[in-house]
N, CA, C and O atoms as a Tripos MOL2 file, in Angstrom:
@<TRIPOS>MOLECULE
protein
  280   279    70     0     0
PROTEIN
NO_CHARGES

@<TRIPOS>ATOM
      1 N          -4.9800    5.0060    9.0150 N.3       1 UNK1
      2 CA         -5.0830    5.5180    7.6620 C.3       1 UNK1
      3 C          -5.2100    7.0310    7.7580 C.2       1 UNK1
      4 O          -5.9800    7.5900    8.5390 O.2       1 UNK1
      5 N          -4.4290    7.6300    6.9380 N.am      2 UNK2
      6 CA         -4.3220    9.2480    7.1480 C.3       2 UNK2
      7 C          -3.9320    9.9120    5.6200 C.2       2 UNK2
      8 O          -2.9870    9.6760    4.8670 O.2       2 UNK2
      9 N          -5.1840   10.9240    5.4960 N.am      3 UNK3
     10 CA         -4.6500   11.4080    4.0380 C.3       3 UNK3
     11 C          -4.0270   12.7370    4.4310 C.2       3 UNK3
     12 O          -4.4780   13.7180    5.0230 O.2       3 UNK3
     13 N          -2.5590   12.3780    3.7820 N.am      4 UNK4
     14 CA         -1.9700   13.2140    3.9570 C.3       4 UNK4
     15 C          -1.9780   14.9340    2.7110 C.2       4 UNK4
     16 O          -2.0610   16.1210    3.0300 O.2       4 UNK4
     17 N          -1.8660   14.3470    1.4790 N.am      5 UNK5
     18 CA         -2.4710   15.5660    0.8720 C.3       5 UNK5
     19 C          -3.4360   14.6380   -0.3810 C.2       5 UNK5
     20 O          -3.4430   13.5300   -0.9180 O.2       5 UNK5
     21 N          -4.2020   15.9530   -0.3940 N.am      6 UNK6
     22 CA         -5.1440   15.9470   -1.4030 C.3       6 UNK6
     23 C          -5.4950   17.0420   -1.8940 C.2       6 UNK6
     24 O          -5.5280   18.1360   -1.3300 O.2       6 UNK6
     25 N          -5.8640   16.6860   -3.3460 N.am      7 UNK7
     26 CA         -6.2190   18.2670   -4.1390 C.3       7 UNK7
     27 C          -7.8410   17.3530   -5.4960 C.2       7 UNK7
     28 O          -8.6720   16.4550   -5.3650 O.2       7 UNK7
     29 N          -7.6170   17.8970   -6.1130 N.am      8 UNK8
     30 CA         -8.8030   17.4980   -7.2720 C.3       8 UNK8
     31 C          -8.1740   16.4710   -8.1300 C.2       8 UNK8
     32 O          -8.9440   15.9730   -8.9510 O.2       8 UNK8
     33 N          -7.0900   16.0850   -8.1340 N.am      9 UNK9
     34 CA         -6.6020   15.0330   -8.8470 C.3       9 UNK9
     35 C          -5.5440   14.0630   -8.6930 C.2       9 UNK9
     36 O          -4.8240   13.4260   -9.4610 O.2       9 UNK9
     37 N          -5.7300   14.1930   -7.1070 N.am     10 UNK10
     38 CA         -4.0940   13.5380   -6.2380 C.3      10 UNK10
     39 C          -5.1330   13.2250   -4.9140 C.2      10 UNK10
     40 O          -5.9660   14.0050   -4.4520 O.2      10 UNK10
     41 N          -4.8230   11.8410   -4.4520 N.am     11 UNK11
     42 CA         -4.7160   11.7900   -2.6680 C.3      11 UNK11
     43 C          -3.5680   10.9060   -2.1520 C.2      11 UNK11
     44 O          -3.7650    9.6990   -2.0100 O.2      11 UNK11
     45 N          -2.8620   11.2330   -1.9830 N.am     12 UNK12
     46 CA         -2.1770   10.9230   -0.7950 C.3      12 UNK12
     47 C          -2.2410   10.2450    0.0530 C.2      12 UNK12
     48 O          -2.0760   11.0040    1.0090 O.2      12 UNK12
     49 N          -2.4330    8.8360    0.6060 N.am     13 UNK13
     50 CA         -2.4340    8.4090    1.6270 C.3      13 UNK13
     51 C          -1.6420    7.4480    2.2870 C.2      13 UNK13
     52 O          -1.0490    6.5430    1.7000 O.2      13 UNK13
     53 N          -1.6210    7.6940    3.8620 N.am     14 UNK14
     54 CA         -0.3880    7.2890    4.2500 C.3      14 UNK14
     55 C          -1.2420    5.9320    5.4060 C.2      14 UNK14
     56 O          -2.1620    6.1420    6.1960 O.2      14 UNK14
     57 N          -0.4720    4.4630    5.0970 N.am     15 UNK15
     58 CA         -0.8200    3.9050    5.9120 C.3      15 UNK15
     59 C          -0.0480    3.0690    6.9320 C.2      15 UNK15
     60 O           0.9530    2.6670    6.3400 O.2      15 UNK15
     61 N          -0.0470    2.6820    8.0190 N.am     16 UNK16
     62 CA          0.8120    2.2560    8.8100 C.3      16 UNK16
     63 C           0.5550    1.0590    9.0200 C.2      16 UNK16
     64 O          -0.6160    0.9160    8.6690 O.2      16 UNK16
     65 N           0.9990   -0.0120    9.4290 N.am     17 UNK17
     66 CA          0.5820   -1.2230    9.6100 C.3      17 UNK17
     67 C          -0.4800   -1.4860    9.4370 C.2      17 UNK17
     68 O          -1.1740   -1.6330   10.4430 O.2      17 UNK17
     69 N          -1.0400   -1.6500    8.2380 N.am     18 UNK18
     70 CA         -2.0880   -2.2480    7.8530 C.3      18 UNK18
     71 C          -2.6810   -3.3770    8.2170 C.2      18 UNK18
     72 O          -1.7010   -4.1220    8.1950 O.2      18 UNK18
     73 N          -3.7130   -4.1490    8.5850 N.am     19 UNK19
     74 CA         -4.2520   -5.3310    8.8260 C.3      19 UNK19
     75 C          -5.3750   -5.5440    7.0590 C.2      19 UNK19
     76 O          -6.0290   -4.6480    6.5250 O.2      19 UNK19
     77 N          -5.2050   -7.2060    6.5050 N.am     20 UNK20
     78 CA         -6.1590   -6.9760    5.5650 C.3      20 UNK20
     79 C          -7.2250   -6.4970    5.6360 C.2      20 UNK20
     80 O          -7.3810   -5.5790    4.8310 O.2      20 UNK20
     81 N          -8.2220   -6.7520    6.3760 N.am     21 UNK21
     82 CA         -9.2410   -5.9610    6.2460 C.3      21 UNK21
     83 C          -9.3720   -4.2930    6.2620 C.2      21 UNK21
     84 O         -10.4590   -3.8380    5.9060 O.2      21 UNK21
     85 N          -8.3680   -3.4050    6.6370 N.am     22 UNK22
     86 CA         -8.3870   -2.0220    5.9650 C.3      22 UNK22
     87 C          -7.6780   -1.9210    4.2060 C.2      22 UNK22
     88 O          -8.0750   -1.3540    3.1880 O.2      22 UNK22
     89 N          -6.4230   -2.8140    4.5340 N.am     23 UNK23
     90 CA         -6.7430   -2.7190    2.7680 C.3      23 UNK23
     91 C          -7.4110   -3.3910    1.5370 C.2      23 UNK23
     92 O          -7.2310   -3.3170    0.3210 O.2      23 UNK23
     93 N          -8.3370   -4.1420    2.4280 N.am     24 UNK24
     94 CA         -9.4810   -4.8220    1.0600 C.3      24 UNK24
     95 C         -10.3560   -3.5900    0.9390 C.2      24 UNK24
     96 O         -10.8980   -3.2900   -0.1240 O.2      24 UNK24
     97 N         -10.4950   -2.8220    2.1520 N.am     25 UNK25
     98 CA        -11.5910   -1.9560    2.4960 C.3      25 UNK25
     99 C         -11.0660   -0.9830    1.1290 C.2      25 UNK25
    100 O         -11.7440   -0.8190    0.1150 O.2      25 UNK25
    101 N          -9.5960   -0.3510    1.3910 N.am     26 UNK26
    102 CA         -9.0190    0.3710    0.4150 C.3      26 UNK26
    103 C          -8.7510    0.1470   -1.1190 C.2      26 UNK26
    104 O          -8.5180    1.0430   -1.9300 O.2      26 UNK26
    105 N          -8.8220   -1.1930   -1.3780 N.am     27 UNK27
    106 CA         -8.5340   -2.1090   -2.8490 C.3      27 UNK27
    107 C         -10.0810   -1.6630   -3.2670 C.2      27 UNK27
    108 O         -10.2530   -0.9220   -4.2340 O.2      27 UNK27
    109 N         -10.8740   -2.0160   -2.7070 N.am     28 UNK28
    110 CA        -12.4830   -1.9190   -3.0610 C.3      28 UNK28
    111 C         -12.6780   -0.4790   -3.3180 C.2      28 UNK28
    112 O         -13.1480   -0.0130   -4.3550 O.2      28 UNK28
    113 N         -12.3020    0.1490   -2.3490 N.am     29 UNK29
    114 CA        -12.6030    2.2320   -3.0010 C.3      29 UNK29
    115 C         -11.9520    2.5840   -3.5330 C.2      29 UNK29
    116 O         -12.3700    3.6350   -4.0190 O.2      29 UNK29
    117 N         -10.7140    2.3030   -3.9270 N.am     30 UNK30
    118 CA         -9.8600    2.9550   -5.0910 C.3      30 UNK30
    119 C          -9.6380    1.9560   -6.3320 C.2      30 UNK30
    120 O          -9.0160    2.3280   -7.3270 O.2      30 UNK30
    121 N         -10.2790    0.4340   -6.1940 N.am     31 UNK31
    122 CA        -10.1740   -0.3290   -7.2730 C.3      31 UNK31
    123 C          -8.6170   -0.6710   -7.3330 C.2      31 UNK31
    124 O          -7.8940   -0.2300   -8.2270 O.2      31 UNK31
    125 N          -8.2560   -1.3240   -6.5170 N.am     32 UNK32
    126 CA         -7.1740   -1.3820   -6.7340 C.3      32 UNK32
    127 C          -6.5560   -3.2530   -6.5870 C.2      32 UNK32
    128 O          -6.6870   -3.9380   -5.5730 O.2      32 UNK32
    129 N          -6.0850   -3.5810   -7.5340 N.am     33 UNK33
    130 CA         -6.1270   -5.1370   -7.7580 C.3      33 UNK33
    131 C          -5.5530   -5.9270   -6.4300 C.2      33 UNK33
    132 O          -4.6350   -5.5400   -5.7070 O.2      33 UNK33
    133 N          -6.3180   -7.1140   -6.2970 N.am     34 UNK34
    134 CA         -5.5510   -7.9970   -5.1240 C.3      34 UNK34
    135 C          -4.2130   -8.1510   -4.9710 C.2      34 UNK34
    136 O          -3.6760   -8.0110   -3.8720 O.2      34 UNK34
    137 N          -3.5110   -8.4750   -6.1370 N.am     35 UNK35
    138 CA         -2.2250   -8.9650   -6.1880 C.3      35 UNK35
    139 C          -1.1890   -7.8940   -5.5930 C.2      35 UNK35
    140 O          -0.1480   -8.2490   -5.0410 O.2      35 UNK35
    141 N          -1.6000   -6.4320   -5.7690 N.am     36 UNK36
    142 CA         -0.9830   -5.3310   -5.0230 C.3      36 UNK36
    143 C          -1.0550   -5.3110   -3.5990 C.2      36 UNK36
    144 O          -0.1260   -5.0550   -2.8340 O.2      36 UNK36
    145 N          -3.0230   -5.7960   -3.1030 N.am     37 UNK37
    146 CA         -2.6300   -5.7130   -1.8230 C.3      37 UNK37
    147 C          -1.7270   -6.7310   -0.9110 C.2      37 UNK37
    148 O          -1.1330   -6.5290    0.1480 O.2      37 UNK37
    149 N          -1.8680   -8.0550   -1.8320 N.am     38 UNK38
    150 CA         -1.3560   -9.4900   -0.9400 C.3      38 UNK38
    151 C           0.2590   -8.8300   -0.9110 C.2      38 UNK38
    152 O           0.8360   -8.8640    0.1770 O.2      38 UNK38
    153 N           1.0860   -8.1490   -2.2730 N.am     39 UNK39
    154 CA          2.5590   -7.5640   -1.7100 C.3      39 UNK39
    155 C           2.0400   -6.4500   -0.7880 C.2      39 UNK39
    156 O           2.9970   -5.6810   -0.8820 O.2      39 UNK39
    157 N           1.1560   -5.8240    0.0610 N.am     40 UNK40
    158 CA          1.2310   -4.8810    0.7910 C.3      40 UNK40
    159 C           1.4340   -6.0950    2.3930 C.2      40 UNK40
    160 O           2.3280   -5.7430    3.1620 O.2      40 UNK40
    161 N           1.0590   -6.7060    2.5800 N.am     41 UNK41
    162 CA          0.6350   -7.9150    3.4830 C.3      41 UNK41
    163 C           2.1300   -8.7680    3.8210 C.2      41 UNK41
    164 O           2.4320   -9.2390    4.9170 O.2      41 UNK41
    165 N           3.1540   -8.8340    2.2620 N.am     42 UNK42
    166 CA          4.1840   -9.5550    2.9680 C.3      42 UNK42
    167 C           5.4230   -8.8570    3.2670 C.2      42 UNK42
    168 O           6.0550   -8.2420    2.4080 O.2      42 UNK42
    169 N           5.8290   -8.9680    4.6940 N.am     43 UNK43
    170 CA          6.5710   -8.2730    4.9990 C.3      43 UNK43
    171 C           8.3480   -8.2460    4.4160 C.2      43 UNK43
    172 O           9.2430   -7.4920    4.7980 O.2      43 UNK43
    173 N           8.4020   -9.1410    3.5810 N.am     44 UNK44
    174 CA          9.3950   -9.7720    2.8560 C.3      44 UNK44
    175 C          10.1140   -9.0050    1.6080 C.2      44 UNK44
    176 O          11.2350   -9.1400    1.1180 O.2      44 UNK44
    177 N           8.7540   -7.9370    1.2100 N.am     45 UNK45
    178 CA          8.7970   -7.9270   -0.3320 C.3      45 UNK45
    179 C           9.3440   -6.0680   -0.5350 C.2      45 UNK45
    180 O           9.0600   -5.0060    0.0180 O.2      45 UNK45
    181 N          10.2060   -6.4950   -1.5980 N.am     46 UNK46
    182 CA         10.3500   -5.3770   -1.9510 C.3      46 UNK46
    183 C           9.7630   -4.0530   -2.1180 C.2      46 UNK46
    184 O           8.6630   -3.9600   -2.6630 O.2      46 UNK46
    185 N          10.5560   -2.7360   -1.5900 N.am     47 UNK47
    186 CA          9.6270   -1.1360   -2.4450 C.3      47 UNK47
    187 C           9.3930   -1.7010   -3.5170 C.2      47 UNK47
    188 O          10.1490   -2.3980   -4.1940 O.2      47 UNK47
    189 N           8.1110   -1.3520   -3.7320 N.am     48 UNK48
    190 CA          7.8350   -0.7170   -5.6180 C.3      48 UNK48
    191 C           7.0120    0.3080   -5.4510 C.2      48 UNK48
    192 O           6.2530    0.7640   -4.5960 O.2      48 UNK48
    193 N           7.4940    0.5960   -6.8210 N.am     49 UNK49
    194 CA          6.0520    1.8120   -7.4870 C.3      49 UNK49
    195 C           5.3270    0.9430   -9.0450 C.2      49 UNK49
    196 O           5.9250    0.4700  -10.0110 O.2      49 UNK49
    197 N           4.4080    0.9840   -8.8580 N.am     50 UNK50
    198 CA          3.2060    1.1410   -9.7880 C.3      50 UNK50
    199 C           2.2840    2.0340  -10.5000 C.2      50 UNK50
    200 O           1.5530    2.8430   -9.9280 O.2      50 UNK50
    201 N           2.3630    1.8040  -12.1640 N.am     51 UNK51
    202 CA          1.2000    2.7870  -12.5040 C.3      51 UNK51
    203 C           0.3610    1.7920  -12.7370 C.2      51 UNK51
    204 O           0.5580    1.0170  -13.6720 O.2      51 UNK51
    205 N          -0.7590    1.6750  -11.8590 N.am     52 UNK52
    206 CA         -1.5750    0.0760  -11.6660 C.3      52 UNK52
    207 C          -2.8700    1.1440  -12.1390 C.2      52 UNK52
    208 O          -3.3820    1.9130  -11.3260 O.2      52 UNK52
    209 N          -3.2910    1.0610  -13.5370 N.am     53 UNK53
    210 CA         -4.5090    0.8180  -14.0550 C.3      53 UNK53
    211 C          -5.4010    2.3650  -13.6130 C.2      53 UNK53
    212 O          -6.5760    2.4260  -13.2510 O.2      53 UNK53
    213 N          -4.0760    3.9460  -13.8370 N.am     54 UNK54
    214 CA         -4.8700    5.0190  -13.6290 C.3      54 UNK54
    215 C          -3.4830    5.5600  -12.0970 C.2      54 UNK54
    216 O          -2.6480    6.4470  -11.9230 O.2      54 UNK54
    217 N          -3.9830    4.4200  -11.3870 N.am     55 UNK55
    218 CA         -3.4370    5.2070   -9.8290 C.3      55 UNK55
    219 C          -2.0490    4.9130   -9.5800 C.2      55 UNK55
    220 O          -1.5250    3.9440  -10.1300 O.2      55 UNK55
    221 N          -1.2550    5.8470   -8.6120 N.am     56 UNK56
    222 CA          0.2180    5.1740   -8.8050 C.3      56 UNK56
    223 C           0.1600    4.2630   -7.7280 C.2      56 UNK56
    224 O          -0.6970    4.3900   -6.8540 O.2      56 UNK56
    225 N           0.9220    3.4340   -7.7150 N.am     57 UNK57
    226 CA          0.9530    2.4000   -6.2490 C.3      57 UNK57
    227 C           2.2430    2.4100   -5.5430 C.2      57 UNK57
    228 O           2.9890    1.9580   -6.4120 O.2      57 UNK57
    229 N           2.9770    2.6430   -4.5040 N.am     58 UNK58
    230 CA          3.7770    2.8130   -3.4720 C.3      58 UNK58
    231 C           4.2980    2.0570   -2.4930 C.2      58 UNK58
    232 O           3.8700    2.2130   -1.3490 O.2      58 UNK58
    233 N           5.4010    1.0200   -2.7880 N.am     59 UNK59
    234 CA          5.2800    0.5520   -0.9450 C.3      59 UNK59
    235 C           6.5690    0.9630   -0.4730 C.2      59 UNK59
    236 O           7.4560    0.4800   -1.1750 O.2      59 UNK59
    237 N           6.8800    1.4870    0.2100 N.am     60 UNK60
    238 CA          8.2560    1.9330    1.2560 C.3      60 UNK60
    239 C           7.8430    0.8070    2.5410 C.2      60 UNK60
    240 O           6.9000    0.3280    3.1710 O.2      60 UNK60
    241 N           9.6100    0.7990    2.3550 N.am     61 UNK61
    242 CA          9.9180   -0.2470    4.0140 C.3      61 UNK61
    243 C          10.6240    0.5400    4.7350 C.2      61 UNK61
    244 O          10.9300    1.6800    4.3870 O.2      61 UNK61
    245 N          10.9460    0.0110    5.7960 N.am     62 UNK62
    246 CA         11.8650    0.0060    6.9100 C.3      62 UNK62
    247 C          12.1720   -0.7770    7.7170 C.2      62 UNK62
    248 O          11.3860   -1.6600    8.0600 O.2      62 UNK62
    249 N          13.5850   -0.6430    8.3110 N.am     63 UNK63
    250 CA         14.4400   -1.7440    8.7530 C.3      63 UNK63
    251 C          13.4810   -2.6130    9.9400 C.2      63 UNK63
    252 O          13.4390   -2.0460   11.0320 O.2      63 UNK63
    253 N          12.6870   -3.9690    9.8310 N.am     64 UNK64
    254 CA         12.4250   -4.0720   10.8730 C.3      64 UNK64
    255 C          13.0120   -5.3470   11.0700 C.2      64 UNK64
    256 O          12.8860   -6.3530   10.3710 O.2      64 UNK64
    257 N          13.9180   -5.1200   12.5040 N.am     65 UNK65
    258 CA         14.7520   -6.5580   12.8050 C.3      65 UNK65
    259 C          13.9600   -7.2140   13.1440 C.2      65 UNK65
    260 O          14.6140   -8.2550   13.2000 O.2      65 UNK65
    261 N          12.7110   -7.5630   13.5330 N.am     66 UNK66
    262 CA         12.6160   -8.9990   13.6860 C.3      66 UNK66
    263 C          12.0030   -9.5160   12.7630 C.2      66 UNK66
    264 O          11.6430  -10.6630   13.0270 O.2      66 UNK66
    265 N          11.5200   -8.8850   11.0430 N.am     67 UNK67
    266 CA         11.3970   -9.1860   10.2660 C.3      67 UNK67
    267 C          12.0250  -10.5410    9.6600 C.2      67 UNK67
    268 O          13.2010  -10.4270    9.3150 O.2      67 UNK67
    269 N          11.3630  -11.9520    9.4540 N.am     68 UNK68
    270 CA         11.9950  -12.4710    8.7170 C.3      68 UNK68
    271 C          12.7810  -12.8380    7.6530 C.2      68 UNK68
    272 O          12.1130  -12.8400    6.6190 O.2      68 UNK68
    273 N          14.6780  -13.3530    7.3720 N.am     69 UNK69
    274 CA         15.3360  -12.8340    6.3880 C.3      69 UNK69
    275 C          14.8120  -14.1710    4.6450 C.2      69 UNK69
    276 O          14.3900  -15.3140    4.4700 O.2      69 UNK69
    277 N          15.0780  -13.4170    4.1270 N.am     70 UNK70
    278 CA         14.6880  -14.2460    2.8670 C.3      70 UNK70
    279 C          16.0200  -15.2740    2.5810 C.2      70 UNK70
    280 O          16.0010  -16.0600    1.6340 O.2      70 UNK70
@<TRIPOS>BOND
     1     1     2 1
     2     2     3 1
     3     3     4 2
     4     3     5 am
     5     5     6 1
     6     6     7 1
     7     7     8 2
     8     7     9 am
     9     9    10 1
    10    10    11 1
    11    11    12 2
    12    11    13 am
    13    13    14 1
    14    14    15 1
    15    15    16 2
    16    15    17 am
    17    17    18 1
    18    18    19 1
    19    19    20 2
    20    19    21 am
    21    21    22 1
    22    22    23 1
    23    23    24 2
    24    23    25 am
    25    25    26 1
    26    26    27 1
    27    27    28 2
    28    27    29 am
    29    29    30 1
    30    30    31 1
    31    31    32 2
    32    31    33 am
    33    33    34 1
    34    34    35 1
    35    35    36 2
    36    35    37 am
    37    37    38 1
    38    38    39 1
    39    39    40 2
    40    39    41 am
    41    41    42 1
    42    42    43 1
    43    43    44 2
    44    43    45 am
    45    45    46 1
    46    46    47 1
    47    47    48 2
    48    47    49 am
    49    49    50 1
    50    50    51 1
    51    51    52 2
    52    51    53 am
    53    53    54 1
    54    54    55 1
    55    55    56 2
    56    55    57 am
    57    57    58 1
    58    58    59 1
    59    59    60 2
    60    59    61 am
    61    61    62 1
    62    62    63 1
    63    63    64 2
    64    63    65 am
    65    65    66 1
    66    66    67 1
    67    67    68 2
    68    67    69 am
    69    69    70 1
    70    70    71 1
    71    71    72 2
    72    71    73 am
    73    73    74 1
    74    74    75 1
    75    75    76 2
    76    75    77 am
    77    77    78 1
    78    78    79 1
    79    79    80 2
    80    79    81 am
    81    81    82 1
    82    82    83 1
    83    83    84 2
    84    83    85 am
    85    85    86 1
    86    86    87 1
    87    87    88 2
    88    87    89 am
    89    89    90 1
    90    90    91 1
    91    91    92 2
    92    91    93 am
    93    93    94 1
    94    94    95 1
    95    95    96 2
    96    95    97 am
    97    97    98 1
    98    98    99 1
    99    99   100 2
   100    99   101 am
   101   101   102 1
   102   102   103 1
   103   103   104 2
   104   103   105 am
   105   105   106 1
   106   106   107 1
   107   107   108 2
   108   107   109 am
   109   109   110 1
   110   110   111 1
   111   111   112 2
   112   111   113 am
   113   113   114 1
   114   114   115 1
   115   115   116 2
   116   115   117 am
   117   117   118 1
   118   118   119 1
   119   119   120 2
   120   119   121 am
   121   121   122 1
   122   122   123 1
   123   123   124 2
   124   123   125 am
   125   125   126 1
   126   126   127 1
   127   127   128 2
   128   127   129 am
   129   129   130 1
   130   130   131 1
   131   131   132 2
   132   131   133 am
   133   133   134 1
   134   134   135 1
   135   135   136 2
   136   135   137 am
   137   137   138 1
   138   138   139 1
   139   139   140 2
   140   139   141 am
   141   141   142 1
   142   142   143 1
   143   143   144 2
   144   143   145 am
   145   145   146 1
   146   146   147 1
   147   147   148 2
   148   147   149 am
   149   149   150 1
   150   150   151 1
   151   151   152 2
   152   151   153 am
   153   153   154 1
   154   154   155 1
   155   155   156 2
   156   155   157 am
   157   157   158 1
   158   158   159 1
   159   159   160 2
   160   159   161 am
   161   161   162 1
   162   162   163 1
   163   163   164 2
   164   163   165 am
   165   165   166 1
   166   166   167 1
   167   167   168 2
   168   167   169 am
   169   169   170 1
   170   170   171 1
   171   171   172 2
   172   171   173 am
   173   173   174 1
   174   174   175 1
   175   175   176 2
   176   175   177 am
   177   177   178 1
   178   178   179 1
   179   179   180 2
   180   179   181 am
   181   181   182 1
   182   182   183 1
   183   183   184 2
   184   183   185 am
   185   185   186 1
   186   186   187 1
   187   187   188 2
   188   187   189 am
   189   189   190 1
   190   190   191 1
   191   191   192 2
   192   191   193 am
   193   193   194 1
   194   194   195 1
   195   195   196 2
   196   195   197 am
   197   197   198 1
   198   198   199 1
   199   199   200 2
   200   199   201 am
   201   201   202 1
   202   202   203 1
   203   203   204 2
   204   203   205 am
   205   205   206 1
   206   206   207 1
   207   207   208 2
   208   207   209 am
   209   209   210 1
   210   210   211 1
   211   211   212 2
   212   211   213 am
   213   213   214 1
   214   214   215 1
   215   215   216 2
   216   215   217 am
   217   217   218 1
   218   218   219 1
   219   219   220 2
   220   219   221 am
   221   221   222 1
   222   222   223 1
   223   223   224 2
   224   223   225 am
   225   225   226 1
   226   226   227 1
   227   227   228 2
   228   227   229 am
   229   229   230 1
   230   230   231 1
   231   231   232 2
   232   231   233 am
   233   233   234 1
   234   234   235 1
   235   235   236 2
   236   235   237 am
   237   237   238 1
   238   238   239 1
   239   239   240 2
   240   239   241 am
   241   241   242 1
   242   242   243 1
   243   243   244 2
   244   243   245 am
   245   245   246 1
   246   246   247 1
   247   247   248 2
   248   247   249 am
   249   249   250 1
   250   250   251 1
   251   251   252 2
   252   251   253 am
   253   253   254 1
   254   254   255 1
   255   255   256 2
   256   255   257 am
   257   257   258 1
   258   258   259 1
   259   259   260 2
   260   259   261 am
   261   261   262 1
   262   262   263 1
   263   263   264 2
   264   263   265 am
   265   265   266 1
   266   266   267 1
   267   267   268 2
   268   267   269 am
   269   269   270 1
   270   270   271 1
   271   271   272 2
   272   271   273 am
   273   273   274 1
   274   274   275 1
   275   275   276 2
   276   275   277 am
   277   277   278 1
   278   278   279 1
   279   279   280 2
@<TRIPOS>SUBSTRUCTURE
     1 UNK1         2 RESIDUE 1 A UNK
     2 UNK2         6 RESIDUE 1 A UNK
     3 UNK3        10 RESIDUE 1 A UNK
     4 UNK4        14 RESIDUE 1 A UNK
     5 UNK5        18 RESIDUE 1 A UNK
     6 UNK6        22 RESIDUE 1 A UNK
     7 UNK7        26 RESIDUE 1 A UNK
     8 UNK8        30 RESIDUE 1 A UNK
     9 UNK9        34 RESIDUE 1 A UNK
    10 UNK10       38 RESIDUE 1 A UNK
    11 UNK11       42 RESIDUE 1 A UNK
    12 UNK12       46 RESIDUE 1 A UNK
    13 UNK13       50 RESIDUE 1 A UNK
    14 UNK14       54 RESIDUE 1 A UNK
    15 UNK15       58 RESIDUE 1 A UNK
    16 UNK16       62 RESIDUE 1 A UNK
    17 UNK17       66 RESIDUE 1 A UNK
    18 UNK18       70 RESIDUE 1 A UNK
    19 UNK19       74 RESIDUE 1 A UNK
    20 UNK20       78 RESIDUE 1 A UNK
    21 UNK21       82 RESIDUE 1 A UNK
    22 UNK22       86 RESIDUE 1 A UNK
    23 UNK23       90 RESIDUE 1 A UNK
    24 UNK24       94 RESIDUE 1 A UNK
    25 UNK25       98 RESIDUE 1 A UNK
    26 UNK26      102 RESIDUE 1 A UNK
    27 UNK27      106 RESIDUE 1 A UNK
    28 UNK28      110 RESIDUE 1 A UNK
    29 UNK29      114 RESIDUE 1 A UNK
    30 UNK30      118 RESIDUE 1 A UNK
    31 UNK31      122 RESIDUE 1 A UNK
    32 UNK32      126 RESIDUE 1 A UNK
    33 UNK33      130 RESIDUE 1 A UNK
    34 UNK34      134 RESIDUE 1 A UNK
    35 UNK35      138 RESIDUE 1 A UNK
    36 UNK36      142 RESIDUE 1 A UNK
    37 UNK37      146 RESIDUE 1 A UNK
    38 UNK38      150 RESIDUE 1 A UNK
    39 UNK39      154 RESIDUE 1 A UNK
    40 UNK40      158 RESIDUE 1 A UNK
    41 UNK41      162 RESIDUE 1 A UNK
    42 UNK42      166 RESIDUE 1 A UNK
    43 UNK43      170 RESIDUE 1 A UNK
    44 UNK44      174 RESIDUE 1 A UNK
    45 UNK45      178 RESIDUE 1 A UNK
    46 UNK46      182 RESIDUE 1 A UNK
    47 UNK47      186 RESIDUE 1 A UNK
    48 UNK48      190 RESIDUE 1 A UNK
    49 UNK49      194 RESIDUE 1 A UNK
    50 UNK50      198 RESIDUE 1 A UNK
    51 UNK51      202 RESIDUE 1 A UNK
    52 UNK52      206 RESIDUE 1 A UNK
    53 UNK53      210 RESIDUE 1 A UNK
    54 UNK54      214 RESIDUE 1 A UNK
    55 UNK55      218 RESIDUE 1 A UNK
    56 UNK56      222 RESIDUE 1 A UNK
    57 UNK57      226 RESIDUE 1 A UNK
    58 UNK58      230 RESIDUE 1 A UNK
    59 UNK59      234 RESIDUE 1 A UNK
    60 UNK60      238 RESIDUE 1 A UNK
    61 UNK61      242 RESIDUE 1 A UNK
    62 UNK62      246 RESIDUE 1 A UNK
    63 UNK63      250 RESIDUE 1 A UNK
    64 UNK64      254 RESIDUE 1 A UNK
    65 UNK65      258 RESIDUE 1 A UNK
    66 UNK66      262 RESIDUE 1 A UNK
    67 UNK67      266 RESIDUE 1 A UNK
    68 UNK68      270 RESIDUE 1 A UNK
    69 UNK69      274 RESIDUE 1 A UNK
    70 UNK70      278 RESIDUE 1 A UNK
């Protein structure tokens, strides 16, 4: 987990393979609903963006072949 920028009304953060327990850790300090983190968890699921309740929400992929195909 790495914040990449921050100012007084923005943070930024960048995470890399997450395991759940850093992003329940993260759902819990930024309030941020389950159902966002369980799509952070499947590797299946589409980018989105979210304006989830104040904060924006983000997921970017990349190609990973041994990713399972849908």
């Amino acid at each position: 987990i790495r914040i990449v920028y921050e100012d007084q009304t923005f943070r930024w953060i960048d995470i890399m393979a997450p395991d759940k327990e850093e992003l329940s850790s993260l759902a819990t300090t930024y309030h941020i609903h389950p159902a966002l983190v369980s799509d952070c968890l499947a590797p299946e699921h589409l980018p989105k963006f979210e304006n989830a309740e104040g904060a924006f929400f983000l997921i970017l992929r990349i190609l990973d072949e041994k990713a399972r195909l849908a």
